[in-house]
N, C-alpha and C positions, 0 to 999 in steps of 0.2 A: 273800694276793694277790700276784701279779707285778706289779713295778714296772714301768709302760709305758715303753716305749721312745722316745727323742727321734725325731722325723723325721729322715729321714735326709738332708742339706742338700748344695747344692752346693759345692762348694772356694772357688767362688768368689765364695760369698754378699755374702761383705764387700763385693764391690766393685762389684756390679753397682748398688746403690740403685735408684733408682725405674725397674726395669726393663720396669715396662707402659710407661710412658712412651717408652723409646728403639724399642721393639717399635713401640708404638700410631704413631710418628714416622714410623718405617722403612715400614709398609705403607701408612699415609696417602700418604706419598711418592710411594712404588710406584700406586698408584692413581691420581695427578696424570698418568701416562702416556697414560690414555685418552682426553685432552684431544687426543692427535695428529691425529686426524681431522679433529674441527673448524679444526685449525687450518689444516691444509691446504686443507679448503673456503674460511677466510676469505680466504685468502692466494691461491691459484690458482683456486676456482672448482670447482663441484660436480662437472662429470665426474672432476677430476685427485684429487678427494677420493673418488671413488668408486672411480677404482682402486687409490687408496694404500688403503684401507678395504677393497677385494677382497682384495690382497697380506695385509693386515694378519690376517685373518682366518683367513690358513695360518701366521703366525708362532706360535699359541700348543700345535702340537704340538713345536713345538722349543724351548719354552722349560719344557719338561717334564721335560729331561733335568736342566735349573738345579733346577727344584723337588726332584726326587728326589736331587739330590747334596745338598742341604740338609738332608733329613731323614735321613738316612744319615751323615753328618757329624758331627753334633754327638754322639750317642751315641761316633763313635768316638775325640771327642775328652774326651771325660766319662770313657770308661773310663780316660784317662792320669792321672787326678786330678792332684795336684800334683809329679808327678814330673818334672821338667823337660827329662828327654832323653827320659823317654816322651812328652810332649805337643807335644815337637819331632818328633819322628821320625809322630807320627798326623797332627799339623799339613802335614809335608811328605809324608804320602799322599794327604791332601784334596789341595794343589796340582796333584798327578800326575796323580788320578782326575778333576778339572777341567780339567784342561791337556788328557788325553785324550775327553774329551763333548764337548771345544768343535771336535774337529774332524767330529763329524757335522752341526753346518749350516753349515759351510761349505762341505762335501761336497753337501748339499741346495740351499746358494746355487749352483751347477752348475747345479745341474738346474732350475732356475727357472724361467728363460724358453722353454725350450720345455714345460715340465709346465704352466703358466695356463693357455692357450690349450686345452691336454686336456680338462684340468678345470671350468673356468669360460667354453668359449668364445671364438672368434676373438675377439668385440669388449673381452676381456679382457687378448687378446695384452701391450699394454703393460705390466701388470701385472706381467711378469715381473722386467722388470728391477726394477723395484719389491721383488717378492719378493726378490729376489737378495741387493739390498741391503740390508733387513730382517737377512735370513737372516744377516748378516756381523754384526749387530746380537745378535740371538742369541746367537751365539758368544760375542760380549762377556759379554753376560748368564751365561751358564755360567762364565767367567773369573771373574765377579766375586763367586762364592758360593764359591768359598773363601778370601779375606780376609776377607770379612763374618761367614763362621763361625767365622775365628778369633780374631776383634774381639772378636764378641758372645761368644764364649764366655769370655776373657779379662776380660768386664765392660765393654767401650766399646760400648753398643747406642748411645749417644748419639752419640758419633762416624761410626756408621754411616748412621745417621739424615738427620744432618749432610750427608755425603757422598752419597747418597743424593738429597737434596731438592735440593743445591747441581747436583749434576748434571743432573737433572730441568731446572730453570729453564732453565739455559742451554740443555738440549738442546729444551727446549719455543720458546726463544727462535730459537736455529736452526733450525727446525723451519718456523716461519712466515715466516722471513725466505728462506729456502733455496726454499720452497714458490712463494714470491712470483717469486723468480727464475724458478726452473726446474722446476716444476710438481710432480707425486707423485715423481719420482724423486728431482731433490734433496732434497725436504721428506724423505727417505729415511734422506739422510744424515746428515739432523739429530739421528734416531735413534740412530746410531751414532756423532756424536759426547756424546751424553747418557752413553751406555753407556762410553766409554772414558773422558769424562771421571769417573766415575763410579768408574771400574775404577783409574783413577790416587788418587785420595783415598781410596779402601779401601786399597789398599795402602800408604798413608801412615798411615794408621789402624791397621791388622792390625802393620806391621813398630811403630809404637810402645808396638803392645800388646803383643809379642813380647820388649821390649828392658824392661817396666818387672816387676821382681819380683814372684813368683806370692804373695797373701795367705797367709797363715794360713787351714786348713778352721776354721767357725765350728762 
């Protein structure tokens, strides 16, 4: 009989520990964003929530671009296993190929305000600036999946998680407070500040995952 073979394990087995956890954190996070809407009805009142909620519901083809830089990612940072100037030099492709997705919605926040009104309707008109500003929201969002992929691959799911939820809050905070003032457009930007704040504490994450010594393959 042939002796079975061990699984074949990640490099960075060791370090990742209870990694459903930082995963199960990170998307629970991600999830707490749907809360947007409500919040801007509580805050401004059902029409200004109906057109933030119009806007919002053209934001998830451009956040499509973030999903598929994620899953394309991580493979190509797997293949550098522990070789440290390979998993630099894949690390700093990720950045590149996310530096460049992020400038298609901001290319689409352009075109915003006159495309609602196409699409959804004069009485949607407002909407666009809504969009616009989302769409810059966006952007962020593609920014922010390559620190995150290079955290989580390096073993801090937990830090991203972290970061992640800390920026949610505040931006869900901004969110209804911004709404209150300035109806669906600022409640806008609340978005975009969640996203940058967000996009600042990954990369405090990603660069200390970067600086601390790659494990032993287990």
């Amino acid at each position: 009989m042939r002796p079975r073979r061990a699984a074949a394990r990640s490099p960075w087995g060791a370090r990742r520990g209870p990694r459903g956890a930082g995963f199960g954190l990170s998307n629970l996070a991600a999830q707490a964003q749907q809360l947007d809407t409500p919040l801007v009805t509580l805050g401004a009142g059902a029409f200004q929530g109906g057109l933030y909620a119009a806007a919002g519901r053209l934001i998830g083809p451009l956040t499509f671009l973030a999903t598929s830089l994620q899953l394309v990612a991580a493979p190509w940072l797997a293949r550098a296993g522990t070789d440290p100037d390979a998993l630099h030099a894949e690390e700093r492709r990720v950045i590149k190929v996310g530096a460049a997705l992020a400038v298609a919605p901001l290319l689409v926040a352009l075109a915003g305000p006159p495309l609602i009104p196409l699409l959804l309707g004069e009485e949607y008109a407002r909407s666009g600036t809504v969009f616009a500003v989302l769409a810059i929201g966006a952007a962020v969002v593609t920014l922010n999946q390559p620190p995150a992929i290079i955290a989580q691959t390096r073993g801090h799911q937990r830090g991203v998680a972290t970061a992640i939820a800390v920026g949610l809050a505040f931006g869900l905070a901004a969110t209804l407070v911004l709404a209150s003032l300035g109806g669906a457009v600022w409640a806008a930007a609340g978005y975009v500040v969640s996203q940058v704040i967000i996009f600042v504490l990954l990369c405090v994450v990603a660069r200390r995952a970067r600086r601390a010594p790659l494990p032993a393959p287990t």
